[in-house]
DOPA-701992 format. One record per residue (C-alpha): z negated, y negated, x negated; residue in three letters. Coordinates in steps of 0.1 Angstrom, whole numbers, padded with zeros to 4 digits, always signed. Layout:
% DOPA-701992
ZYXALA;...
//
This chain:
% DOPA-701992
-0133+0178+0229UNK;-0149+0156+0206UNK;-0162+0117+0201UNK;-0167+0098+0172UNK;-0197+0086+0158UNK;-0198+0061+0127UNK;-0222+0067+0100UNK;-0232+0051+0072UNK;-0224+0074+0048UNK;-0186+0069+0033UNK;-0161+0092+0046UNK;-0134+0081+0018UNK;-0160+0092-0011UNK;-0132+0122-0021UNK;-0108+0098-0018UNK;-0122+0072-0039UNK;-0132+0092-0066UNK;-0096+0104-0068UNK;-0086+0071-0069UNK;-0108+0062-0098UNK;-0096+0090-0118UNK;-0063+0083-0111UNK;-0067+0048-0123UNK;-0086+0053-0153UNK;-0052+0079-0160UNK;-0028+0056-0152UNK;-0045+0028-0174UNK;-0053+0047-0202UNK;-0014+0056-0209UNK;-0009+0015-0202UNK;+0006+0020-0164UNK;-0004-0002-0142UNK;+0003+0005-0103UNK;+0012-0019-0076UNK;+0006-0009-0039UNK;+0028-0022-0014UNK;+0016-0020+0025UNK;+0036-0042+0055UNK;+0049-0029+0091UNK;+0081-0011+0092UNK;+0111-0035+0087UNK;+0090-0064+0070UNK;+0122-0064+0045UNK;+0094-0043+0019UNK;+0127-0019+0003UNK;+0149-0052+0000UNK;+0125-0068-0017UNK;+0112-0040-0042UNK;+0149-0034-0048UNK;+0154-0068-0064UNK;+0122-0067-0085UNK;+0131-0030-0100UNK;+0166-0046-0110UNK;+0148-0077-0123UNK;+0125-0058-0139UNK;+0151-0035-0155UNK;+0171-0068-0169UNK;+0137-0080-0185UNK;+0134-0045-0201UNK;+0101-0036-0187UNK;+0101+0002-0179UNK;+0093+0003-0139UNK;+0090+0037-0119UNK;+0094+0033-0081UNK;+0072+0061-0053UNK;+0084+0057-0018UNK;+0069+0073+0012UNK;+0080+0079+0047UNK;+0077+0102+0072UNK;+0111+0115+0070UNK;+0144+0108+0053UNK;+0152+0100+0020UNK;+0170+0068+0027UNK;+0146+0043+0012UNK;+0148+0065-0025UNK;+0185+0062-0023UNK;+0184+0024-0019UNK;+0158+0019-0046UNK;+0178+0046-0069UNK;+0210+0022-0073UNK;+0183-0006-0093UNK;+0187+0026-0122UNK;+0148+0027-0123UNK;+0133+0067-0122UNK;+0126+0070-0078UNK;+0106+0097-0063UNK;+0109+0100-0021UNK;+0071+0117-0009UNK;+0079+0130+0029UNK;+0045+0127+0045UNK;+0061+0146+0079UNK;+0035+0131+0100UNK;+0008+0117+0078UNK;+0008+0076+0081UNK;-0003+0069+0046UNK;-0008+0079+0010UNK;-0040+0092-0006UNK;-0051+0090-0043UNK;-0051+0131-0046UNK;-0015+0136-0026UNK;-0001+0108-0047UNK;-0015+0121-0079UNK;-0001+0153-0078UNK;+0035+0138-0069UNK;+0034+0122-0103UNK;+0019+0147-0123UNK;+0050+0156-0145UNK;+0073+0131-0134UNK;+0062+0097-0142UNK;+0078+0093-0174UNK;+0051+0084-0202UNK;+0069+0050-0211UNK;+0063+0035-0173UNK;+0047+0002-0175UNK;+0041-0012-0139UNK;+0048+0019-0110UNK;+0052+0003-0080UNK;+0042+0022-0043UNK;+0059+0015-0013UNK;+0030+0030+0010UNK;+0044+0043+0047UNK;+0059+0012+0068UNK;+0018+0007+0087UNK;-0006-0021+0081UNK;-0037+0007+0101UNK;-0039+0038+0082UNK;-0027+0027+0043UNK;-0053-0002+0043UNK;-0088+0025+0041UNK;-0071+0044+0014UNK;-0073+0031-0022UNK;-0043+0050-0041UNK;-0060+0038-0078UNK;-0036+0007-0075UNK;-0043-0020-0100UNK;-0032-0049-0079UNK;-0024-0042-0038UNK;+0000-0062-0021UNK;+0004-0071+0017UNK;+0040-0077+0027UNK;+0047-0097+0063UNK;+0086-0113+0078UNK;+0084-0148+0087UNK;+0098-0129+0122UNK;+0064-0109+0129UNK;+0044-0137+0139UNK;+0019-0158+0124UNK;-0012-0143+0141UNK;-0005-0109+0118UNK;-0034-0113+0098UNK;-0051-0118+0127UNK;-0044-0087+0141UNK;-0046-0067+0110UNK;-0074-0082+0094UNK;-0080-0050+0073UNK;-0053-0049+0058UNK;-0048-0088+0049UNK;-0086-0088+0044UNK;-0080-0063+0012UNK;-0050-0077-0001UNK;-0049-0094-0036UNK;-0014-0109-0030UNK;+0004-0117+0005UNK;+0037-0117+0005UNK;+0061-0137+0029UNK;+0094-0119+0035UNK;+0125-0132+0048UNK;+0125-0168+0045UNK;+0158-0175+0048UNK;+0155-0170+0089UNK;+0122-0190+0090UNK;+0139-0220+0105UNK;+0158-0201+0134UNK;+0126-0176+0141UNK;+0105-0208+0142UNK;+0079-0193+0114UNK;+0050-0217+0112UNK;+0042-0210+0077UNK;+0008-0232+0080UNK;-0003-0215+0107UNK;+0003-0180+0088UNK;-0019-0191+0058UNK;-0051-0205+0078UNK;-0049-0170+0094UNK;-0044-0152+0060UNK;-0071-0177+0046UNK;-0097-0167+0077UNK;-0096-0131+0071UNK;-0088-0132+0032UNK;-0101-0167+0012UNK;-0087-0178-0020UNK;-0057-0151-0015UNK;-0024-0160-0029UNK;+0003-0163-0005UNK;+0041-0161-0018UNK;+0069-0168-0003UNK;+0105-0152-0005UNK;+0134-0143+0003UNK;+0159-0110-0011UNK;+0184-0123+0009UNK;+0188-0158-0009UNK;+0170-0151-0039UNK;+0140-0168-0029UNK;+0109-0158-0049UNK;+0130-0137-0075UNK;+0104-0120-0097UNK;+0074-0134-0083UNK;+0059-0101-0074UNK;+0074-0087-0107UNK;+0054-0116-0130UNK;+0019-0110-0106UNK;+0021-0071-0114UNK;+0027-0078-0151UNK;+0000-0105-0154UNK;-0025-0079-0142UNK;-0012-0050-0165UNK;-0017-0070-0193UNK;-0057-0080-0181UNK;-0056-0105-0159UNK;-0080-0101-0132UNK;-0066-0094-0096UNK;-0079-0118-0065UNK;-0113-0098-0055UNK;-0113-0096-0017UNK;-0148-0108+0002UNK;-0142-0079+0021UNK;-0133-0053-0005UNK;-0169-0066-0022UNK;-0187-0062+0014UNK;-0174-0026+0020UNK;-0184-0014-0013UNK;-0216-0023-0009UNK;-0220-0009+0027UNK;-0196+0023+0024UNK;-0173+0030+0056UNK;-0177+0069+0071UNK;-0173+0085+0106UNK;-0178+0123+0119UNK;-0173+0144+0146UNK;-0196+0153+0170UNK;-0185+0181+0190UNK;-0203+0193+0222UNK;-0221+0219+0207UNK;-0243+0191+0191UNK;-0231+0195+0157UNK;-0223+0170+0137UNK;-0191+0174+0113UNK;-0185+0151+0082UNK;-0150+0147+0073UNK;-0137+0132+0039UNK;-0102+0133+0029UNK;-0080+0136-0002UNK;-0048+0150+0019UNK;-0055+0184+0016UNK;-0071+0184+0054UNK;-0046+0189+0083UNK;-0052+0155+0096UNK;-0037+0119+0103UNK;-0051+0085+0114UNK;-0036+0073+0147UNK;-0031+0037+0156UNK;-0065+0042+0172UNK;-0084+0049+0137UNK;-0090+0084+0147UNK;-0082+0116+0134UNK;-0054+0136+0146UNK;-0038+0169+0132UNK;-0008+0167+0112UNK;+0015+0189+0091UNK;+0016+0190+0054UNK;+0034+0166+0030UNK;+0067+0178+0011UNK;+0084+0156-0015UNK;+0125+0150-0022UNK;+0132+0133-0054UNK;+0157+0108-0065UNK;+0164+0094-0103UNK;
//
């Protein structure tokens, strides 16, 4: 058995440094990418479907990775918008990291893709430590999840440079207090931009599209008090087993290892990838 003990020192340090990299990549051949993190069933596929099509009428070349933990269903839906789709199975692992991503795109990502947008696995614990060298990260939450989410995921929300409110046509009947939602969004995240909309009644149309493309082309993303206070500080853990050693771990996704709802680390098997265009 083993405990966990926090240290200063940052356990993401691989992590990040592939993420830099990744960005610097990315930017250089004029890509910009958009990270998309919300529970499962926040309406996150719906939504990113509309944009790709939007974004296809406009003429802006868009490239779409989706990752779950099994099935391909969520590539097939975001394959009819006409836009190049690539499905990453994690089988286990509740997020994306910069390295694992990276190597899914090498080769694929055709050179012409302006904005790539990342639908991270449906959970608002494990996605929010990893930076995946997104340009702009986005925080998705259904008027029918309650308005305490933030609250209760203030990582997440606290990192976010765009909320997004999904499923506003039902707001009425699911009693969403939508002033409530953004004093909580506000508490863990100030000056964040909250959005509201709807893929069912259009609500919103291209809202998402028009942030992701004002960033591309230079302007500055909402810089997160708490994205400021954890660089400064650095975020780490280890293991201490009961032999008295003390075990460092930092992870790019080549580790056998997963993040629980708990935080903690937990084996897991290895990633494999389906691909849709």
């Amino acid at each position: 058995m083993c405990r966990v003990v926090d240290l200063q020192q940052a356990v993401l340090a691989k992590n990040d440094l592939a993420a830099q990299v990744l960005r610097a990549e990315l930017t250089a051949r004029g890509t910009s990418v958009v990270n998309l993190l919300s529970s499962p069933g926040s309406g996150k596929t719906a939504l990113l479907e509309h944009e790709l099509l939007l974004a296809r009428e406009r003429g802006v070349a868009v490239a779409a990775l989706t990752a779950d933990l099994a099935t391909e269903n969520d590539a097939v839906r975001l394959a009819r918008s006409g836009v190049p789709v690539k499905q990453v199975l994690t089988d286990g692992l509740c997020h994306l990291e910069a390295g694992m991503m990276g190597r899914h795109l090498d080769g694929w990502l055709p050179e012409e893709t302006r904005l790539l947008f990342v639908e991270n696995v449906g959970n608002l614990v494990c996605p929010a430590s990893y930076d995946l060298g997104e340009n702009l990260r986005v925080v998705l939450a259904s008027v029918t999840e309650g308005e305490d989410k933030p609250l209760k995921y203030p990582t997440a929300f606290g990192l976010a440079q765009l909320v997004v409110v999904t499923k506003t046509d039902i707001a009425e009947a699911v009693e969403f207090d939508e002033a409530a939602f953004r004093r909580n969004v506000q508490q863990v995240n100030p000056g964040v931009e909250v959005v509201l909309t709807s893929a069912r009644a259009g609500t919103g149309a291209g809202l998402l599209l028009d942030r992701a493309l004002a960033v591309g082309a230079g302007t500055a993303p909402h810089t997160p008090v708490m994205a400021r206070t954890r660089h400064e500080q650095g975020h780490g853990h280890s293991h201490r087993h009961d032999d008295g050693h003390v075990h460092d771990h930092d992870h790019d996704g080549d580790d056998d290892h997963h993040h629980g709802p708990d935080g903690r680390v937990h084996p897991h098997v290895h990633d494999s990838v389906a691909q849709t265009r």
